[in-house]
N, C-alpha and C positions, 0 to 999 in steps of 0.2 A: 329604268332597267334594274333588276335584280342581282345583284351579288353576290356572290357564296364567297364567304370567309378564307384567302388564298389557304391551301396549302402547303406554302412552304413555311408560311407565318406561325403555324402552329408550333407550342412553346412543349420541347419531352415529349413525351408519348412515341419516342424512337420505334418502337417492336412495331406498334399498330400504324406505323408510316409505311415503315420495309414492311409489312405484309401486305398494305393496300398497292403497293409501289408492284410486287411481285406479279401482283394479280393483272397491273397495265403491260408489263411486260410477256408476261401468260397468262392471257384470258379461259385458256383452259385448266385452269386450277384448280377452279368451283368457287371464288368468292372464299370469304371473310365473315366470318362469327366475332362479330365487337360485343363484348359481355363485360358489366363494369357497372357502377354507382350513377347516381345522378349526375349530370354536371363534369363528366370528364371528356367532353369534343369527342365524345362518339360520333353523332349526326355532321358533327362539323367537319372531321376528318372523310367521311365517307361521301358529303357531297363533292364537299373539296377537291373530291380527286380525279372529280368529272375535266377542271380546267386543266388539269397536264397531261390530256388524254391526249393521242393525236388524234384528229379527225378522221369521220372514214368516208367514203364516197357514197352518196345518197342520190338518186333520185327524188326534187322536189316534188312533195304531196305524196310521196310512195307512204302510205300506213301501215307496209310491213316489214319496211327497212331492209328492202332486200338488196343483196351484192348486185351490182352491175354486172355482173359475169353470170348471175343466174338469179333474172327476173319471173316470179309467180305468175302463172297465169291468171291466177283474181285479180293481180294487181293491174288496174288501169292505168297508174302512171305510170310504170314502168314500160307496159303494153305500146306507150305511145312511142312511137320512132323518133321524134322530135324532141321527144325529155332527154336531156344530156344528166348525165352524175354529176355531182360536185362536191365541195367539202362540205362536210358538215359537222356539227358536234357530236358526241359522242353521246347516245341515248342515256337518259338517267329518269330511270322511270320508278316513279311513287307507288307502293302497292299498299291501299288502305288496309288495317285489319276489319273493317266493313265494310269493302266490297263485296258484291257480289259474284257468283258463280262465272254469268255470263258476261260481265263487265272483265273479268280477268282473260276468259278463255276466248270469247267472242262470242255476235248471236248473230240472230237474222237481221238484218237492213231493214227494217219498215218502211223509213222514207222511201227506197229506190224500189220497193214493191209497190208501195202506193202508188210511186209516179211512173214504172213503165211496169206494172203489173207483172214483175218475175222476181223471182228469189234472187237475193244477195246478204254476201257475205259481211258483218262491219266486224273488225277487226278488234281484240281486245287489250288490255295491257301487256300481255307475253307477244304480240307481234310488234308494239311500241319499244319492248325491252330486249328485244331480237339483236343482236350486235353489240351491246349495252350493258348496263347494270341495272339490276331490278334491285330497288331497295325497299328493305321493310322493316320499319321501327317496332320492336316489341314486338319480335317475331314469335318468340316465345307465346305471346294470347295470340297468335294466329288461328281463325276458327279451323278443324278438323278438313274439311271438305275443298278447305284451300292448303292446307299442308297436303290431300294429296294430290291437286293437282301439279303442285310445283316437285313433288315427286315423281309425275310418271317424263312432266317436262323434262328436269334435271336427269333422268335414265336416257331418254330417247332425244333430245336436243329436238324435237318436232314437238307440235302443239297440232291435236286431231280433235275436230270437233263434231260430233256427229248429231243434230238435233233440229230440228224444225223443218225437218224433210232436207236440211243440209247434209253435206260430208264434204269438210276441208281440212288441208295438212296443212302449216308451214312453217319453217323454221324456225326455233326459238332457243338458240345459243345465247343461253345468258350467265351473267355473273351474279350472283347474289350475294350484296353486300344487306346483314343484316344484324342490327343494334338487340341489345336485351339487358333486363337489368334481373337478377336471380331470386329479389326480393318479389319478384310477378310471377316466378314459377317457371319450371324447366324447359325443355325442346324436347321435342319427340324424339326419341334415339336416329331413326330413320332419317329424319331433316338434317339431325346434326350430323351424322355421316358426310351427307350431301356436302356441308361447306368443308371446303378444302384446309381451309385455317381458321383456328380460333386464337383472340388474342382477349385476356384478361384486363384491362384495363382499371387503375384508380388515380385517386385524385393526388397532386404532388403534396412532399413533404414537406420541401424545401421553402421557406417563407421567401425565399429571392426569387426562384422558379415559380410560387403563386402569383406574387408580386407583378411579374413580368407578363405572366398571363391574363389579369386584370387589366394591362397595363394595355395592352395590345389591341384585347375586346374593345373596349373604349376607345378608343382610337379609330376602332373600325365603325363602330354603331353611330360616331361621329362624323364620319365622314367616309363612307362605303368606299367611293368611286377613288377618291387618294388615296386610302388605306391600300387598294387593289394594285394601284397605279405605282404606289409605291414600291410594291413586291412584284412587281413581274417581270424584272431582269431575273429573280431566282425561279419565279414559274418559268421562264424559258430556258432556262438550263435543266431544272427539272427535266421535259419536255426531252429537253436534246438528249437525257441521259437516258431515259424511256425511250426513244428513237434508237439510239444506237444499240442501247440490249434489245430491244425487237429485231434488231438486224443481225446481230452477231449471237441471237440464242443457237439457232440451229448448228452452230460451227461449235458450242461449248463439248469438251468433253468429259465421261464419267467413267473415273477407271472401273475396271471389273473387280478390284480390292473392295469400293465404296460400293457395290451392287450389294455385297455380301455384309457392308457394315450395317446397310439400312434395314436390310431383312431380319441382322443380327437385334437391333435394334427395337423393329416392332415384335420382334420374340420375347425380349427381354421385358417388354414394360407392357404388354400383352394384350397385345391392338389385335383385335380379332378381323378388321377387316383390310380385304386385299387392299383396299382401295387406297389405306394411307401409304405402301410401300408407294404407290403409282403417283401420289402428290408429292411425295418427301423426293421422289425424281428430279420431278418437274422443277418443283421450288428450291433446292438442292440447283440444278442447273440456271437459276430464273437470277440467285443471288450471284450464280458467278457474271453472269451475263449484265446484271446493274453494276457489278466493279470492275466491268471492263476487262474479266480475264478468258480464256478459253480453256480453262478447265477447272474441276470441283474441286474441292480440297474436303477432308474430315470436319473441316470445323464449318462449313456452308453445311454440310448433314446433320452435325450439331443443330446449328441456329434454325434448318428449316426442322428439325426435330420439334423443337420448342414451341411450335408453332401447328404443325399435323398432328401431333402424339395424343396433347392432354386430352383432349375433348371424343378421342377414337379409344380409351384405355377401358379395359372390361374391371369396373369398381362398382362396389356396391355404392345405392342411392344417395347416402353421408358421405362417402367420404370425398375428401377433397380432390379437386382439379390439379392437375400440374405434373410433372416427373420429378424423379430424383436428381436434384441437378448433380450431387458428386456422383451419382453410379452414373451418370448423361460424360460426366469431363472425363471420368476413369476409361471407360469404354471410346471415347472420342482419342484420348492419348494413346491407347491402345493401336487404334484404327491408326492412327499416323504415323505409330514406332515403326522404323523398316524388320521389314523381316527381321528374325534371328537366325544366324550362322546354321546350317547344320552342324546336328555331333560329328566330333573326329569320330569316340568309339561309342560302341553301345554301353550303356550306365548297366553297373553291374546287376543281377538280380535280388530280391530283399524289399522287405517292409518296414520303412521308416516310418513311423507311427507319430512322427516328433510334430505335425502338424496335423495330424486326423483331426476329425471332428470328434467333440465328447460325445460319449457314446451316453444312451437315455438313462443308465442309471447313474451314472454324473450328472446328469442334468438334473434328475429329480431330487437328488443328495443336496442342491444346494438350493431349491426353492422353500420359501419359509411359508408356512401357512398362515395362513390370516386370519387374525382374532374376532373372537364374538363380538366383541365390543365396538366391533365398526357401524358406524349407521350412515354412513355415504358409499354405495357400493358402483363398482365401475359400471358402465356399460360391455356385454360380453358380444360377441361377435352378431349379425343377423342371421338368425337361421333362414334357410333356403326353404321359403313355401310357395308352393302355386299361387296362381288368380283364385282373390275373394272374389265370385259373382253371387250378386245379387239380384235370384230371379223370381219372378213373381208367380205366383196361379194363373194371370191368365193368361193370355195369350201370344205377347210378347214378351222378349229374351233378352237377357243380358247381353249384349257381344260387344265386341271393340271398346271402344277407348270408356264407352259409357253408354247406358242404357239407351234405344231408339224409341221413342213415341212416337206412331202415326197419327196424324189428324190435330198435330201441334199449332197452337196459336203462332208460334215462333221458333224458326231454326230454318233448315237447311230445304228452300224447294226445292220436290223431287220433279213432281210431272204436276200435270193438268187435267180436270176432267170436268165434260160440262153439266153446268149446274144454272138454271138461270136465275136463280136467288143465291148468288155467292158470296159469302163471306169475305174473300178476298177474293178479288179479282184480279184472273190471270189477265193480264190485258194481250201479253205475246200470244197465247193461242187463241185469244179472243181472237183477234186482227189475222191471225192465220187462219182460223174458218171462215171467218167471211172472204178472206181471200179466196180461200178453195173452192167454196161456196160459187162465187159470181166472180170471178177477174175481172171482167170489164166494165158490170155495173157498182161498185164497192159499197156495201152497206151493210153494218151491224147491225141484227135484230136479236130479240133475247134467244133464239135459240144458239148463237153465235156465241153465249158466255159462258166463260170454263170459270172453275174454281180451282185455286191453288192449293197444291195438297203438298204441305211438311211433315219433315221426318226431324223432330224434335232429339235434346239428347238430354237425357236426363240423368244429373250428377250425384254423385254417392257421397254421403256423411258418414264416416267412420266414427262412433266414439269409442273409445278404449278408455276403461274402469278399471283401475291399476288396486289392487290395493296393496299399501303399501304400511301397513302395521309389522309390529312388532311379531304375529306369529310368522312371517314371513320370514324376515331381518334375521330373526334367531337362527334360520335354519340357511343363511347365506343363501335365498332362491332370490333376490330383487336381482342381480347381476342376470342371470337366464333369464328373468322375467323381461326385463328390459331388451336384451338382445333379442327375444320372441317377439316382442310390439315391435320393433327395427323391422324384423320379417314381413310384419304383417302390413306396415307401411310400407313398403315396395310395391305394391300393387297403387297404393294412391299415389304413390310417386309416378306411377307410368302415367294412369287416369286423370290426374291434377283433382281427383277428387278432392272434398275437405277433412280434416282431420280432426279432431279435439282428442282431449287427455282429461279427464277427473281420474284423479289421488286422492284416495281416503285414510287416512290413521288417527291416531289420535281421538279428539271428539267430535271432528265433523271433517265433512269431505270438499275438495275444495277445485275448482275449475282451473290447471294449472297451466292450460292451451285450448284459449277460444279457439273455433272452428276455422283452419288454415289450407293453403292448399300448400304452405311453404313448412316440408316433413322432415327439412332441417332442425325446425323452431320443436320440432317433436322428440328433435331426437335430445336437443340441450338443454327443454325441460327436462327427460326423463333420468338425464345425468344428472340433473343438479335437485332431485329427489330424495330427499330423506328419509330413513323408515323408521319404526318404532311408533310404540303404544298402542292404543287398542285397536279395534274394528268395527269400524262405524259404516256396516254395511249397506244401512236400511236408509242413512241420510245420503250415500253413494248413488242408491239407485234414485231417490227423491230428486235430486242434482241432474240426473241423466234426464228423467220427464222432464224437467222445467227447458235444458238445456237443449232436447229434441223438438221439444213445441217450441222456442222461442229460433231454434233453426233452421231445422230439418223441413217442418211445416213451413212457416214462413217463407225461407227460400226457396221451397219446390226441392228439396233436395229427396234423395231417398235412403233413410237411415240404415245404419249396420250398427247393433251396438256387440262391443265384443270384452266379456267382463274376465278379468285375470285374476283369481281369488280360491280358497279354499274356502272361503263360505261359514268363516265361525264367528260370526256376529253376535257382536256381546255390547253394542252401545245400541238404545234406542232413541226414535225421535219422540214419545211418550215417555217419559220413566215408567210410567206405571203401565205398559207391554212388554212383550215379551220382545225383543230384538229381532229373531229369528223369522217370528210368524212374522211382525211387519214386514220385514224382506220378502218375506214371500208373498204379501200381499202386493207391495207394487211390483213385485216381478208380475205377479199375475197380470197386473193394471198394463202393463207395457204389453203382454201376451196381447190382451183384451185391442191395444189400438194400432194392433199386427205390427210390433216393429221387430224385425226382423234378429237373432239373436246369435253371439256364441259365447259359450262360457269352456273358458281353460280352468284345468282344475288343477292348481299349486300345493295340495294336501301332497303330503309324505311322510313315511316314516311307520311302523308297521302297527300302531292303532288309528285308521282311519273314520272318519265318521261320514264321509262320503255326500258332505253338504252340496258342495259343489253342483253333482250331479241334480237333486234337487233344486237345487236352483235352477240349474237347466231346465227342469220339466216343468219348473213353474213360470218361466219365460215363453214355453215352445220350443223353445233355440234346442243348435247343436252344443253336443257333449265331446270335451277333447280332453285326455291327461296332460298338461304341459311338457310332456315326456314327448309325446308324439311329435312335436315339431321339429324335432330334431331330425327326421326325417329330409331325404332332400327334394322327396318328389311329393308335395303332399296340396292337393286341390278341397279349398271349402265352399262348400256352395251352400250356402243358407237362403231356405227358402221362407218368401213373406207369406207370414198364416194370413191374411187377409190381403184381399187385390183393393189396389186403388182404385 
């Protein structure tokens, strides 16, 4: 027998207890976002907390875990008069990130067609995780096609399958407990909505509290069954203590003061969806109900704050996770002060100015401006731009999260169509025409064989061409320049596309971010970027060929390259050329192996030479002023001069 590591045994990680704890208590919460490093009892916590669940009543063999009080009609165990309910564990279901479609949703029964020649139903993992916890490691690389099905699940609590002459509904109230680690790339905003709480997780500081945690594993990997045997007077108090806040949630109360703190609250730190006022409720209510009390208090809205907030907060793609913890206590003390008195009289009329805010030209009287001589310039804000798509001549489009290929060796099967020399073989519709074909007699022949037809997704390499010389630095634009690439990285932050960065000054240009899908690592190169000396354009763009054929090509990806330059190239990779013309000869060379282009143009100042632009023409790409992105509504679409 298998053991999971107890949960009361686990050494710290307090917040990610009381939130998994919250969740046994109200399974209507939405599950648990554990995001954290390697190696900090993520997995361990979350399986863990299957044993202090209490059991729930199951019909043996029922595979869709339905209530005793309302048995499916698909279900034949249930169906049976004779099957009684009984206790059972509480479902903790595995969701691979390589499953497939119909392994999650459900397909058609083959066996139970074969052997009494009629359609049925086999149930998939969302009827297994039906009352339960679905859990999924490294939710984050969950493919597309399955983050949405556990979106329409997680809206509707029902699971509808509509496919191989089927149509079935059935319940699937689940909790999603699911692990990630930020170094593999983000959640799709939409998923992260879904989970009710996130909790940040790392590894301890404290060499006594590592010590103790060591100390404990071992112990267990030694000997499971004592280790477990050990701790379960605290798993069964656990247990009792989940038992009785299951019992005594519905009697908790919330005043009408804390309705308006919580609201006051998602205002304040600028949660744009309804959804977190409606968890910060629950959870809010879920912790009074674990300490035993029957009403909320400010500081349970506090703590379930800390827990809904971060992950629902409308911030751009850099910045960091988390609230303000002193405006989180000031606002929390606030909410607990009692009233204040009313005035005896009304305060007399007048402008006491003695705490106004300075007014703007106070403000600008005392900012110093900043000298030529800098050559580490900050990062300035990200400007607001549309979706980069990248679309092609021919016949298919850019859309969603990344480009769709039909007739892909690999990705996502849509449907079936017959082929009797199929490259991949549908076997489900195979066995379904011959079903249709002859019921009684069953037998495949070739005209019975379908071919699998996928919708491939095809990902986007960003490279951004920074240059960062001295004619830039002089005139103070690397600061915009940078907050402009921050923009333009917003859109691979949604896409998980890949990103790279070449910086050129100096006497050669230099690869300062291999191709990533992690736009953090994008954004702390481009701060820790130096500028000054010359412009070594020609060796820039020399860098970008090697670095799109040793990628782009290679990994199937599909290039963007997006250069940020005035274009006054004065170092060559010949001495004896001309700087300029080389640039525009591999600009040409790039034109020539259709990779798709945009060139920002950083010239200013009222004698322009207008290389830039040229450069653009000798790419194909678009032409932008770095002025324009300033803009907050502004869509680029560059198109590939040549179809793949």
């Amino acid at each position: 027998m298998k053991h999971n590591y107890p949960f009361a045994a686990i050494v710290g990680q307090e917040q990610l207890k009381r939130a998994l704890l919250l969740c046994a208590v109200d399974p209507t919460l939405g599950g648990v976002l554990i995001r954290g490093d390697k190696g900090t009892a993520k997995s361990t916590a979350a399986r863990g907390l299957t044993d202090v669940l209490l059991p729930i009543q199951r019909v043996s063999g029922c595979a869709f875990n339905c209530a005793p009080e309302a048995p499916l009609a698909e279900c034949d165990a249930c169906q049976n008069a004779d099957t009684l309910a009984e206790p059972s564990p509480v479902p903790f279901v595995n969701l691979p990130l390589g499953a497939t479609e119909d392994r999650v949703l459900g397909s058609l029964d083959f066996e139970k067609a074969l052997q009494n020649g009629r359609q049925a139903f086999k149930p998939g993992l969302l009827a297994a995780a039906h009352r339960g916890l679905l859990y999924i490691d490294e939710v984050n690389l969950l493919a597309d096609h399955l983050v949405d099905v556990l979106l329409d699940v997680s809206a509707m609590g029902t699971n509808t399958v509509q496919r191989e002459g089927l149509s079935v509904s059935h319940p699937a109230r689940i909790t999603l407990l699911g692990t990630m680690n930020q170094e593999e790339g983000e959640l799709r905003p939409q998923l992260l909505d879904r989970f009710g709480m996130m909790v940040e997780v790392t590894a301890p500081r404290d060499p006594a509290v590592r010590t103790e945690v060591v100390r404990r594993r071992l112990a267990f990997e030694a000997d499971p069954a004592g280790f477990v045997a050990g701790w379960q007077a605290d798993t069964d108090a656990l247990r009792s203590t989940i038992q009785a806040a299951q019992t005594g949630l519905a009697e908790v109360a919330l005043p009408d003061s804390l309705f308006a703190f919580i609201s006051q609250l998602c205002c304040e730190f600028e949660v744009a969806s309804l959804r977190a006022d409606i968890v910060m409720h629950k959870a809010a209510r879920a912790m009074a109900a674990l300490d035993g009390r029957d009403a909320v208090t400010a500081e349970d809205v506090r703590n379930a704050a800390e827990l809904v907030l971060p992950h629902r907060r409308r911030r751009k793609p850099f910045e960091q996770t988390g609230l303000d913890r002193e405006r989180l206590d000031e606002l929390t003390q606030q909410a607990s002060a009692p009233p204040p008195p009313p005035p005896e009289t009304e305060s007399p009329s007048g402008d006491d100015t003695s705490d106004a805010e300075p007014s703007e030209d106070e403000i600008n009287d005392d900012a110093q401006p900043g000298t030529a001589s800098e050559q580490l310039f900050a990062t300035g804000a990200a400007s607001e731009v549309g979706r980069i798509e990248v679309r092609a001549l021919q016949a298919h489009e850019a859309s969603g999260r990344r480009s769709s290929s039909a007739g892909a060796r690999r990705g996502h099967y849509v449907r079936a169509v017959p082929n009797e020399a199929p490259s991949q073989l549908a076997v489900d519709a195979t066995l379904r025409s011959a079903l249709l074909r002859n019921p009684n007699e069953f037998a495949v022949t070739r005209a019975d064989l379908h071919d699998k037809v996928r919708v491939g997704k095809q990902a986007n390499l960003i490279l951004l061409v920074v240059d960062a010389s001295g004619s830039m630095a002089a005139k103070r634009r690397m600061e915009a320049v940078k907050g402009c690439v921050l923009g333009l990285l917003q859109d691979a932050y949604q896409r998980r596309d890949q990103v790279a960065v070449i910086a050129f000054r100096g006497s050669e240009a230099e690869l300062v971010l291999p191709p990533t899908r992690q736009v953090e690592q994008a954004e702390r190169a481009l701060s820790e970027l130096p500028t000054g000396g010359r412009t070594p354009l020609a060796h820039a763009l020399q860098l970008a060929v090697q670095t799109l054929a040793q990628h782009a090509r290679q990994d199937n990806l599909t290039p963007l390259l997006v250069v940020l330059s005035d274009g006054r190239a004065n170092i060559a990779l010949d001495t004896r050329q001309d700087p300029w013309s080389e640039a525009l000869a591999l600009a040409a060379g790039l034109a020539d192996q259709g990779t798709p282009a945009l060139v920002l143009d950083t010239e200013e100042g009222y004698v322009r030479l207008g290389r830039a632009r040229e450069l653009a023409e000798a790419l194909q790409g678009e032409y932008l002023p770095l002025d324009s992105l300033s803009a907050d509504q502004l869509t680029l679409t560059i198109r590939e001069r040549l179809g793949r």
